[in-house]
C-alpha positions in Angstrom: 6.7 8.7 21.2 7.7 5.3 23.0 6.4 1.7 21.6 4.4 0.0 23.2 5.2 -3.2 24.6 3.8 -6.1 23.9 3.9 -9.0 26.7 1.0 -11.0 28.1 1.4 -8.9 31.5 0.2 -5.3 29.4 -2.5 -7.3 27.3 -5.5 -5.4 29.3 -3.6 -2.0 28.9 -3.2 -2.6 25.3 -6.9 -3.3 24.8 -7.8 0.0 27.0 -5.4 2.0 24.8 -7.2 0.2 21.5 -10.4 1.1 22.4 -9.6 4.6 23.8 -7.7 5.2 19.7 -11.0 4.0 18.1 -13.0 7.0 20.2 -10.6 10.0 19.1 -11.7 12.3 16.2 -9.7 12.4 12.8 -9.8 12.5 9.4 -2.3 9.4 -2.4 -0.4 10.2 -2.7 2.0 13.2 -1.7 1.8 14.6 -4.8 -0.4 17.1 -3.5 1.0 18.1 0.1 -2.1 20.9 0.7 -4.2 17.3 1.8 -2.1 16.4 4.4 -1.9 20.3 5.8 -6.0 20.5 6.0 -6.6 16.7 7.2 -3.9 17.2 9.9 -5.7 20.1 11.5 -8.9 17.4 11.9 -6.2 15.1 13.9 -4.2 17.2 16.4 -6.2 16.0 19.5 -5.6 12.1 17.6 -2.0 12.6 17.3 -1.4 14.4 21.0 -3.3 11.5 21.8 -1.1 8.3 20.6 2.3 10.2 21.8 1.3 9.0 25.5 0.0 5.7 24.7 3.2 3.9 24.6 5.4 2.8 27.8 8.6 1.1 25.7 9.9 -0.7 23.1 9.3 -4.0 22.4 11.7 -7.1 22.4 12.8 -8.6 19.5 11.2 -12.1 20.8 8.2 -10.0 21.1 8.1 -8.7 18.0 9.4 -11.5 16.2 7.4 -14.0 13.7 8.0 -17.1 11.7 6.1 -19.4 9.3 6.2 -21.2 6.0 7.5 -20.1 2.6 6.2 -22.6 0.3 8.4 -23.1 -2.8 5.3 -23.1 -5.2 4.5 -20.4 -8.3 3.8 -16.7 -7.4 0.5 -17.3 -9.1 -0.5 -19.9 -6.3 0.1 -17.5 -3.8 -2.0 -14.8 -5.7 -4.7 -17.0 -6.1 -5.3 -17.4 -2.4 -5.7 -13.7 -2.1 -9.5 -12.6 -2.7 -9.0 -8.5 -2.2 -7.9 -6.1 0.2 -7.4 -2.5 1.4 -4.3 0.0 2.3 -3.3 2.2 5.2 -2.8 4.9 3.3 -1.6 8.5 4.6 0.1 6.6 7.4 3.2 5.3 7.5 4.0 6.7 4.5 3.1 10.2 5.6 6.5 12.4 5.1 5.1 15.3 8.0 6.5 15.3 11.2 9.6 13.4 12.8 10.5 10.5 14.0 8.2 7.7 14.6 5.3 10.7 15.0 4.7 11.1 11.0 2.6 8.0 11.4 -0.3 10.8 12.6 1.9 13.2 10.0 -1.4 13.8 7.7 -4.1 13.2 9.9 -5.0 9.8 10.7 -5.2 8.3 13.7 -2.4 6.1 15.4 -2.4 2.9 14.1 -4.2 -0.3 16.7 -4.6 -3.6 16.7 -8.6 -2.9 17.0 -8.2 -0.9 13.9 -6.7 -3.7 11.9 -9.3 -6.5 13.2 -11.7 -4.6 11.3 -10.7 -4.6 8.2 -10.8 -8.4 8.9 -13.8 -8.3 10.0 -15.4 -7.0 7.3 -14.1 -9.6 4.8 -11.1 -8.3 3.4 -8.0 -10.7 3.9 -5.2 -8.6 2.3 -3.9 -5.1 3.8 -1.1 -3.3 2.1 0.9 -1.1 4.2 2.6 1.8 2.6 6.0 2.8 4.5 8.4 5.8 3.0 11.7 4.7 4.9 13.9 7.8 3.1 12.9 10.4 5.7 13.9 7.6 8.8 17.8 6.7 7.3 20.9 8.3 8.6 23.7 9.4 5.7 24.7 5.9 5.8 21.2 4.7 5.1 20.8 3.0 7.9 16.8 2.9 9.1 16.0 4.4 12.7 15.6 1.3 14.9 12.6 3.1 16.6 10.6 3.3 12.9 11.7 -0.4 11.8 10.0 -1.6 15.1 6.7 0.5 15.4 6.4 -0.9 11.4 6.6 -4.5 12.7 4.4 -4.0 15.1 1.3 -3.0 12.6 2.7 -5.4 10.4 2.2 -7.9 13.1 -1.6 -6.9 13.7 -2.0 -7.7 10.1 -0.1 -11.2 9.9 -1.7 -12.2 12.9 -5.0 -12.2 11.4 -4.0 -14.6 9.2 -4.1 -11.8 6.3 -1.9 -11.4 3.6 0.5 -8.1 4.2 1.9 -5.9 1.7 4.8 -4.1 2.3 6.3 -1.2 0.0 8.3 1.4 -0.3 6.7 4.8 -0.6 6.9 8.2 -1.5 10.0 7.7 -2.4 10.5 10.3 -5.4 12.5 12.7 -3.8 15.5 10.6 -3.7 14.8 7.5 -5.8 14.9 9.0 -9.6 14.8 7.0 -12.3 17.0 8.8 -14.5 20.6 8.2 -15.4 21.9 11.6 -13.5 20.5 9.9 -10.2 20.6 6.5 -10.7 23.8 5.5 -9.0 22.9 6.8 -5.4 19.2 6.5 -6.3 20.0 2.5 -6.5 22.4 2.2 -3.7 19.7 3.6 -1.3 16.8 1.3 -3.0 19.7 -1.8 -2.4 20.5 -0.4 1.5 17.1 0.2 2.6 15.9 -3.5 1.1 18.5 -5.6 2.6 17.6 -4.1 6.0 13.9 -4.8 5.7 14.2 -7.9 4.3 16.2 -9.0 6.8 14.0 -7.7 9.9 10.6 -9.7 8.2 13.2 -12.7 7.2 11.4 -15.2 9.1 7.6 -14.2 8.4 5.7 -16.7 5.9 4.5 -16.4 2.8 2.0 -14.6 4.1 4.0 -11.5 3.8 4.9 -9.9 0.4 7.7 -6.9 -0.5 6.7 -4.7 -2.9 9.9 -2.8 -4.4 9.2 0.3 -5.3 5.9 2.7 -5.7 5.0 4.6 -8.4 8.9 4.8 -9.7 8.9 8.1 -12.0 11.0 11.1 -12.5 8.2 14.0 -10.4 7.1 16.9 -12.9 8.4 15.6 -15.7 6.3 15.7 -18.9 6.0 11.8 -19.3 5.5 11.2 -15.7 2.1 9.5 -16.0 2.4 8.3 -19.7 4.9 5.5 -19.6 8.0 7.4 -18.8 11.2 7.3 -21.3 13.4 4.7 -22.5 15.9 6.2 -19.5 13.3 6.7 -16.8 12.3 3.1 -17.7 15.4 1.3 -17.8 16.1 3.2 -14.7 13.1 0.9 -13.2 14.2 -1.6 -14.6 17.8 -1.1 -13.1 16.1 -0.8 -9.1 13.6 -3.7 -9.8 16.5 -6.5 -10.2 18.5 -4.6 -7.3 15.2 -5.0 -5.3 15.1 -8.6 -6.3 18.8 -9.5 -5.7 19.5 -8.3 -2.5 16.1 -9.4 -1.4 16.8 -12.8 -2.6 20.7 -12.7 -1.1 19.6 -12.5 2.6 18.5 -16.0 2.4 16.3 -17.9 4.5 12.3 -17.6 3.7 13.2 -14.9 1.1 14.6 -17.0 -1.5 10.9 -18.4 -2.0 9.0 -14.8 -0.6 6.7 -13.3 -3.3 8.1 -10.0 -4.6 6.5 -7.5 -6.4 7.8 -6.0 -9.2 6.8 -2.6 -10.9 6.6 -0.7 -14.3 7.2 2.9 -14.9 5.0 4.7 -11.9 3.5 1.6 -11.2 1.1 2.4 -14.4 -1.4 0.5 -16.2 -0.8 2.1 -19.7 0.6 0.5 -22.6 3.4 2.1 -22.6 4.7 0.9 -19.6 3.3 -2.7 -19.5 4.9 -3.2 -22.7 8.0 -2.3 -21.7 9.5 -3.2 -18.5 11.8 -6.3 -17.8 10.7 -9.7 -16.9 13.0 -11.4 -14.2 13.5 -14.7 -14.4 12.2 -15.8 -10.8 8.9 -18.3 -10.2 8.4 -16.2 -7.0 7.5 -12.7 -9.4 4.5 -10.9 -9.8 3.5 -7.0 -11.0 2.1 -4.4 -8.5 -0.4 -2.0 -10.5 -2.1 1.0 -9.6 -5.3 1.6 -12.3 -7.5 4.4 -11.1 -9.5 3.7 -14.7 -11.4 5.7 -15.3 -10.1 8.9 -14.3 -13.0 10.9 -15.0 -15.1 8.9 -12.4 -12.5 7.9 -9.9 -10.9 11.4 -9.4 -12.6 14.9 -9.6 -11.1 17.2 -12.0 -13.1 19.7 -12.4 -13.5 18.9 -15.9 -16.7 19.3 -18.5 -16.0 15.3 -18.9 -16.3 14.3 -15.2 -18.3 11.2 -14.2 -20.7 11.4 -10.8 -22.5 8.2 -11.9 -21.9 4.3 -13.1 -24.4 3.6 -16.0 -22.1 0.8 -17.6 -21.4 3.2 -20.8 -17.9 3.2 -19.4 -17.3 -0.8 -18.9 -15.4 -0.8 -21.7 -12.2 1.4 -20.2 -12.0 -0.8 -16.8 -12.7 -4.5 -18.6 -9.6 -3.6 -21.5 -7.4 -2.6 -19.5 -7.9 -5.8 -17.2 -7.5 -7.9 -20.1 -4.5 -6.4 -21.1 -2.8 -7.2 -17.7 -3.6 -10.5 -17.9 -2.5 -10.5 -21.5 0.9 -8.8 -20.6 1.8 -10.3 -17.1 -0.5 -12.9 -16.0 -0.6 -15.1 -18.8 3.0 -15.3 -19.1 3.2 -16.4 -15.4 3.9 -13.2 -13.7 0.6 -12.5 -11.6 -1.0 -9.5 -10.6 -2.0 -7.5 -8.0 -3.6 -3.8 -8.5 -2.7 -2.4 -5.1 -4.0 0.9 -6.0 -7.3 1.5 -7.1 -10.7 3.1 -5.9 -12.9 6.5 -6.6 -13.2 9.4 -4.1 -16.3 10.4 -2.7 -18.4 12.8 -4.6 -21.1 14.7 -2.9 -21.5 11.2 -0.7 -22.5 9.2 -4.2 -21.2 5.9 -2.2 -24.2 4.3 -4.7 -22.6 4.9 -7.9 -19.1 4.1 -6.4 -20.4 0.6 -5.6 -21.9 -0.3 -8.8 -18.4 1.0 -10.2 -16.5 -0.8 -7.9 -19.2 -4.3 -8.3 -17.5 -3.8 -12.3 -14.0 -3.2 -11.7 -13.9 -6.2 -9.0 -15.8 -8.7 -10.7 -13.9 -8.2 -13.8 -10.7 -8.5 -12.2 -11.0 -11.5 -10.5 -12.5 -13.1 -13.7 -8.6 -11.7 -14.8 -6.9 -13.4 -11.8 -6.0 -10.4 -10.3 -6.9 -9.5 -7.1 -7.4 -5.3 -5.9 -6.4 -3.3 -3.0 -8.5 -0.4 -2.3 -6.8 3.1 -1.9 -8.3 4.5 1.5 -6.1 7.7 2.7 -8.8 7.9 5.3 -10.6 11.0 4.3 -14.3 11.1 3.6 -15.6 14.0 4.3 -12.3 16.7 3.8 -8.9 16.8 2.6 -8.2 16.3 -0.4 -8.6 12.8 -2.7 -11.7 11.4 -0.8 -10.9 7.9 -1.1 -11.7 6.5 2.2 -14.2 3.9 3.4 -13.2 2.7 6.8 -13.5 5.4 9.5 -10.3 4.4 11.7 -11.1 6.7 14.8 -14.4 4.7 15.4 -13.6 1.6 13.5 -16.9 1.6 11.6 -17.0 1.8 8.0 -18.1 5.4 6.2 -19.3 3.4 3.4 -20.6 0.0 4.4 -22.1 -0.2 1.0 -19.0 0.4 -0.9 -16.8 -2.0 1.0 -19.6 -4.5 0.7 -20.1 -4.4 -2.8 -16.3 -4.7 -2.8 -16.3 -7.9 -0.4 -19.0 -9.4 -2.6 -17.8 -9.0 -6.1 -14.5 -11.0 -5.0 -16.4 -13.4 -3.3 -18.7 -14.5 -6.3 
């Protein structure tokens, strides 16, 4: 499908083709590709939709932005943030080609309405996850078409004023942190960096890179439990590229915040314990802490949790402290950029008194917490959304307002 473009002349057009997007019926992680099969049946009519929207591509003065990077400690930036939200299932969707995988697993096309809202509702950070591997050439080189339609939501986001988050996602089938793969692995990570970085040059400090998601060697034993000594020196390895050739193409990203990683972005010991620190006063940690599992996920287990009593405080509040401990004590801040608990049997009550806890604990840490929302509520599989992007209302106003109050107090 064609970009749209953005001049002054097609203002009214744009709004028409916001509000139209907002009316269309639709419904984290790959891991699980059967999601994205059943939530992309719900979408087809979305997707068919948003391929006729767009009239061309935008200019590069159109798309362009600029602001301030303040030469001040990552932690000052991090402290501005209160807590935020992700487009999940989006760009990062792998389904499809071309700039159509944004609709890939069955969410809507992306607008500008769409993005107001989550402003709207209070949150003032948005993390958009974008897997670039399946949009490179054999050169590496990343299609012109998707690096503009990513500015362009980027764009929605910074114009708010809100603080954007962007990644590098799903990445696992080429990035492998092992020492057979490492080589290549690194030299894509280092080529698809430098290109980003220097496309969002400009943009203030407003705008943050995170490296590299959930780095971890797919169906291996330790996956989820810290990795190996290889698997995490591997991280270790693509974390400096990341900050190097960041840092090399000058300009507002000598000063940007970049966010490192541990093994599979995870919160356990094992990982946190073990993963270099860079010497750079613009550094903090992305971590994803779905804690506890057996309330956040279902499993299907005898030990599953369908309600917040409080007996459970315990798991969220020590592993809080130990980020702090670990990272943002010894000047590295943290974000959790991944966190949140899927809908079970619409028990939105218990999720909020969770997520009341796991908030209000966090910021007491320093560390603010970007909701997971892949956008499905009522099927699919993972049921972590609360914002209903085909009518921009929320599924669960009283989850995201328990979230908007807890980092607020």
């Amino acid at each position: 499908m064609d970009l749209r473009k953005l001049t002054a002349l097609a203002a009214a057009v744009l709004m028409t083709v916001s509000l139209a997007a907002c009316g269309d019926s639709s419904s984290s992680k790959a891991a699980n590709e059967s999601k994205a099969e059943s939530a992309a049946a719900e979408s087809a009519v979305s997707a068919a939709e948003g391929s006729k929207d767009e009239q061309s591509a935008p200019s590069s003065e159109e798309l362009a932005r600029s602001g301030e990077v303040r030469d001040i400690p990552a932690a000052d930036i991090v402290a501005e943030m209160t807590t935020g939200w992700n487009l999940g299932n989006t760009l990062d969707a792998t389904s499809g080609t071309g700039v159509d995988t944004e609709t890939g697993w069955g969410n809507p096309r992306v607008t500008k309405e769409m993005i107001d809202g989550i402003k709207a509702k209070g949150f003032d950070i948005i993390r958009i996850p974008v897997t670039w591997g399946n949009h490179v050439d054999a050169s590496y080189s990343i299609d012109e078409a998707w690096l503009n339609r990513v500015q362009e939501i980027v764009n929605y986001a910074y114009d708010d004023g809100m603080y954007v988050i962007i990644n590098s996602h799903h990445e696992e089938d080429w990035r492998i942190p092992d020492n057979a793969h490492i080589d290549e692995s690194d030299k894509e990570n280092a080529r698809i960096w430098q290109q980003v970085a220097e496309r969002f040059r400009d943009y203030g400090d407003h705008l943050v890179f995170e490296g590299l998601n959930e780095p971890r060697v797919k169906g291996s034993p330790e996956e989820w439990n810290g990795g190996t000594e290889e698997g995490r020196r591997c991280v270790d390895r693509m974390n400096k590229t990341f900050v190097d050739t960041v840092r090399a193409t000058g300009g507002n990203n000598q000063n940007r915040l970049l966010l490192l990683t541990t093994y599979a972005s995870s919160c356990v010991s094992k990982a946190t314990k073990d993963v270099a620190m860079i010497e750079d006063k613009h550094l903090g940690f992305s971590i994803h802490a779905y804690t506890p599992y057996a309330f956040t996920y279902a499993p299907g287990e005898s030990w599953e949790l369908f309600t917040w009593d409080g007996s459970h405080d315990s798991e969220v509040r020590n592993m809080l402290y130990e980020l702090k401990q670990r990272f943002v004590d010894a000047g590295y801040p943290v974000i959790i950029t991944e966190y949140g608990a899927v809908n079970k049997n619409s028990n939105d009550a218990e999720v909020a008194k969770w997520a009341t806890y796991y908030v209000s604990t966090a910021k007491k840490c320093g560390i603010p917490c970007v909701w997971w929302d892949n956008g499905y509520y009522f099927s699919g599989n993972e049921l972590f959304g609360i914002y209903d992007r085909s009518s921009c209302t929320w599924f669960s106003d009283v989850v995201a307002d328990a979230i908007i109050k807890a980092a607020a107090e």
